[in-house]
C-alpha positions in Angstrom: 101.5 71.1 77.6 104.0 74.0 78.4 105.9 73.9 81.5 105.4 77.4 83.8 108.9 79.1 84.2 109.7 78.7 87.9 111.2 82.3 88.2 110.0 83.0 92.3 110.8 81.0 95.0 107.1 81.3 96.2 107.8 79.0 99.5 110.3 81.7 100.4 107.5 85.1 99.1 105.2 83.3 101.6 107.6 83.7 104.5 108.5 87.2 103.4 104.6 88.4 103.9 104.6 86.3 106.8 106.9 88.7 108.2 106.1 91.4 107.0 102.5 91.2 108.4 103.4 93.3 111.8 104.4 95.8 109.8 102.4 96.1 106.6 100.4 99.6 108.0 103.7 101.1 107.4 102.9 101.1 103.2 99.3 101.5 104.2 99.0 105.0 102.2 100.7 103.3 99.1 98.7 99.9 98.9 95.3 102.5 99.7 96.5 104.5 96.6 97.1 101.9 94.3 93.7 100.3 95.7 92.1 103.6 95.2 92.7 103.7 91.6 91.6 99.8 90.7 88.4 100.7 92.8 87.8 103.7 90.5 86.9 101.3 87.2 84.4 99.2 89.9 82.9 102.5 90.7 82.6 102.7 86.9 80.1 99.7 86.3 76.3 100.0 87.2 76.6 96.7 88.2 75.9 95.6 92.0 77.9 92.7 93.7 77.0 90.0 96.1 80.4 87.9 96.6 83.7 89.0 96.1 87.4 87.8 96.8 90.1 89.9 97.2 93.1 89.0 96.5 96.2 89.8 98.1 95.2 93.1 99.2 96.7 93.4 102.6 94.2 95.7 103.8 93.6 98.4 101.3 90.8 96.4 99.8 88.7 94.3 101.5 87.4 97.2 103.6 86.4 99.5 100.9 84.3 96.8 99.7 82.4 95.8 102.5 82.2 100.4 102.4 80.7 99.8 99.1 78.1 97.6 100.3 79.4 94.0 98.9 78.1 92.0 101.7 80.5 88.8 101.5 83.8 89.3 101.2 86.7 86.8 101.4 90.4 88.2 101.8 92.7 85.6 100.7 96.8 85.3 101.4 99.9 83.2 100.4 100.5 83.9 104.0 98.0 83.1 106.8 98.9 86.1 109.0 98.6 88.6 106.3 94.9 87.5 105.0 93.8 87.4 108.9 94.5 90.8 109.4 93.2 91.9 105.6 89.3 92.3 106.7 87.1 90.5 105.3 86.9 86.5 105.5 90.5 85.1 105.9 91.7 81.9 103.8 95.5 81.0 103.1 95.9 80.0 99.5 98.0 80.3 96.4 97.4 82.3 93.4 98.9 79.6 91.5 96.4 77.1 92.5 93.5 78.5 94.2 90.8 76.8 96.7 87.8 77.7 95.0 84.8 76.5 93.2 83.6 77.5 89.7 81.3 80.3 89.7 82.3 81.2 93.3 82.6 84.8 93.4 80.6 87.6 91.0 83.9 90.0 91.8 87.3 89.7 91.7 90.1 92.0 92.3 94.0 91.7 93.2 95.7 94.8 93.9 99.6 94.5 93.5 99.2 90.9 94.0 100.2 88.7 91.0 103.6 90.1 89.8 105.8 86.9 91.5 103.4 84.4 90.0 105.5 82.1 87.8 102.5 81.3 85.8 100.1 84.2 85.1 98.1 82.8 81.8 97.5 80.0 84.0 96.3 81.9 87.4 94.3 84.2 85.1 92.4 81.1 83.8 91.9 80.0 87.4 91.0 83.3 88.7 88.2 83.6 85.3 86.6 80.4 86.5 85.8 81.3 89.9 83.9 84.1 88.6 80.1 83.7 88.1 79.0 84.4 84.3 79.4 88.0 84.1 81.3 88.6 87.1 84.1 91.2 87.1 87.4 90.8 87.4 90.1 94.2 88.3 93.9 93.9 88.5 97.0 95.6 89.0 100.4 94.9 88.7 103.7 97.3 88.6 105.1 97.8 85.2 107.6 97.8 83.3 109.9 101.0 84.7 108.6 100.7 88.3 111.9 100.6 90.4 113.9 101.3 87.1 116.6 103.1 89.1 117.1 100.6 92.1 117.2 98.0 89.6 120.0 100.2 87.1 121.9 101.3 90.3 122.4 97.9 92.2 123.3 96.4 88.7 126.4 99.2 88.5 127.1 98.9 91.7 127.2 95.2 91.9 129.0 95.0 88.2 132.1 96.9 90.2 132.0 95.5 93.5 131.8 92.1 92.3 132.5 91.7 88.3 128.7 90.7 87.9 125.3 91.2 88.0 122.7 89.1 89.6 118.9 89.5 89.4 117.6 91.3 91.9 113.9 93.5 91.5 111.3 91.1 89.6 110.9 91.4 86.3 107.6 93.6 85.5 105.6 93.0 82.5 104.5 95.2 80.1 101.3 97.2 79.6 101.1 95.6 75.3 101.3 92.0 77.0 98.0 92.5 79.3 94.8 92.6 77.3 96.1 89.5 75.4 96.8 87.6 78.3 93.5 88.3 79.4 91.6 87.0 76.3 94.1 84.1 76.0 92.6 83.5 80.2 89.3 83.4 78.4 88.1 87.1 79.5 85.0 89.0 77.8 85.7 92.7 76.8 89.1 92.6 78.2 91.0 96.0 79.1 94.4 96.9 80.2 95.4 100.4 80.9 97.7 102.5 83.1 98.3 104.4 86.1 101.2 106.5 87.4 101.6 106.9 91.3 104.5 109.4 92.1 106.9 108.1 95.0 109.3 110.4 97.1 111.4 109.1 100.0 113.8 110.9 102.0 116.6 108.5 102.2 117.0 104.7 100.2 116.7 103.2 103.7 112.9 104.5 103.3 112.5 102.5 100.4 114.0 99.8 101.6 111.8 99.6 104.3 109.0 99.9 103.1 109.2 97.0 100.3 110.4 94.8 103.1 107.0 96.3 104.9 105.1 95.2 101.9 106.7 92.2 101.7 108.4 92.7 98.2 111.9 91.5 99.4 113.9 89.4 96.4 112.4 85.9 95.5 113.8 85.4 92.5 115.3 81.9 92.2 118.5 83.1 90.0 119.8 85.9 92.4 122.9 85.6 94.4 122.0 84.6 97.9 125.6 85.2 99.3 126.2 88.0 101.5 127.1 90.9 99.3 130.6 93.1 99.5 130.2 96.1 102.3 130.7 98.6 99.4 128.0 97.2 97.6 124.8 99.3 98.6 126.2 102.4 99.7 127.5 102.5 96.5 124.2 101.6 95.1 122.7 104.2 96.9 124.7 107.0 96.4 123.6 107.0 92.9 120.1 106.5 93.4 117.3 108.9 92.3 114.6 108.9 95.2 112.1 110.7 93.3 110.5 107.7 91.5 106.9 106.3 90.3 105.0 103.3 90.7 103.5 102.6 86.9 100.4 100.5 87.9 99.5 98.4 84.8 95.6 97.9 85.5 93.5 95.1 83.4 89.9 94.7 83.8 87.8 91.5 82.6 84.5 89.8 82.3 83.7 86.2 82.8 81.9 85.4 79.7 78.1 85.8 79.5 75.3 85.5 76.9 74.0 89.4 77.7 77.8 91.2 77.3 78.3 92.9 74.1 79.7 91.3 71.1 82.0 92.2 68.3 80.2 92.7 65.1 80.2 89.7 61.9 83.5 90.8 59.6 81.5 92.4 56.4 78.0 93.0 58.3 78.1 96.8 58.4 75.8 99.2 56.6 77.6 102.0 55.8 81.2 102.6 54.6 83.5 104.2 56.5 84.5 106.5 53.2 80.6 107.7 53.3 81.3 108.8 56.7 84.8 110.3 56.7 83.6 112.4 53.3 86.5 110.7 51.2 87.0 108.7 47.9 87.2 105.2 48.3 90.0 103.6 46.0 90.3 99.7 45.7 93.5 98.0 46.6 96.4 98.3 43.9 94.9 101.8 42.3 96.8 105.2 43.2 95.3 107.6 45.1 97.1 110.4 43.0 
């Protein structure tokens, strides 16, 4: 059995969001824009929903599902203060190993919530098995490029201050990795897609607020926890670009279920796709001139 890379220091990403609770309505607008466009593919599906568990939402989704109607709704946390004050019915628990039975929930979602797991295939499988056959599971995650510019100025800034670079924004998957994670999790019709949310702020100290708001401070295990040279961020700053995005890599799954569409037999079809594109069908090897 592979061994998870242990990339975040999750002890210390629960004590961030701790934290950060008191002051999470500062990002409000953000996390309610990103949750906006997740809830747009549920508002997609014809399907109705009994039970659902949100997943890290910090308050930008728990309550626009109990607006949807969804009359049971459990908001989940790595840290206790942050799920109580999510809406919804609050439980402390880990994405890595969560508290819940098979079948549990008929809807899942987990808005900007799973980039600092150290083992995604793994939380995707658990997350898969608390759904009901045919439940629906909606995520999001930032993508590669979000924060591209913090991440390219601290690295030049810290490379002449100090000689070096250490890690310090996450590293953000890419949107060709999603859909095959999915299917590898055991997900029916899986989907990954993307989003682009435009960011503005007025001065870096905005930013920086506002991810320590969220709770999005550094957690990864390699970076250089000594306190860094005075020159170190103003120079970092000074060349940053504070017209940025947030790419939201979105995947959407099903848990599997005998009524859900399935591929067709290789060799069943009844009509060739020459007949239908009004073309000359050559077999392999013979030119086409």
């Amino acid at each position: 059995m592979e061994t998870a890379p242990d990339i975040f220091d999750r002890r210390l990403l629960a004590l961030r969001r701790e934290r950060a609770a008191v002051h999470v309505r500062q990002v409000a607008p953000i996390l309610e824009a990103a949750a906006a466009l997740l809830l747009d593919r549920l508002d997609d599906t014809t399907r109705r929903f009994s039970r659902a568990l949100d997943v890290g939402g910090r308050g930008a989704v728990a309550p626009a599902l109990s607006a949807r109607g969804i009359p049971f709704v459990v908001s989940m946390d790595l840290a206790p203060a942050m799920a109580r004050q999510a809406g919804g019915l609050a439980i402390a628990g880990d994405e890595e190993w969560l508290p819940f039975a098979a079948g549990s929930f008929d809807l899942i979602l987990a808005n900007l919530s799973l980039h600092a797991v150290n083992d995604l295939p793994g939380a995707l499988i658990q997350l898969r098995r608390a759904l009901s056959p045919d439940g629906l599971f909606l995520a999001s995650l930032p993508g590669f490029g979000t924060l591209q510019g913090l991440r390219e100025a601290l690295a030049a800034a810290e490379a002449e201050t100090r000689g070096g670079v250490s890690p310090r924004i996450a590293p953000f998957p890419e949107l060709r990795d999603l859909a095959g994670l999915l299917q590898r999790a055991g997900f029916a019709l899986p989907v990954a897609d993307q989003d682009r949310l435009p960011l503005e702020y007025r001065t870096p100290m905005g930013l920086v607020a506002d991810l320590r708001a969220a709770g999005e401070g550094n957690v990864i295990r390699a970076a250089d926890r000594r306190t860094p040279p005075r020159a170190l961020f103003p120079l970092a700053f000074a060349a940053l670009d504070l017209r940025m995005e947030l790419r939201l890599l979105i995947m959407t799954g099903w848990a599997p279920h005998d009524s859900q569409q399935k591929p067709a037999r290789p060799g069943s079809a009844n009509a060739r796709l020459a007949e239908a594109l009004g073309t000359r069908e050559y077999k392999a090897g013979e030119n086409a001139g």
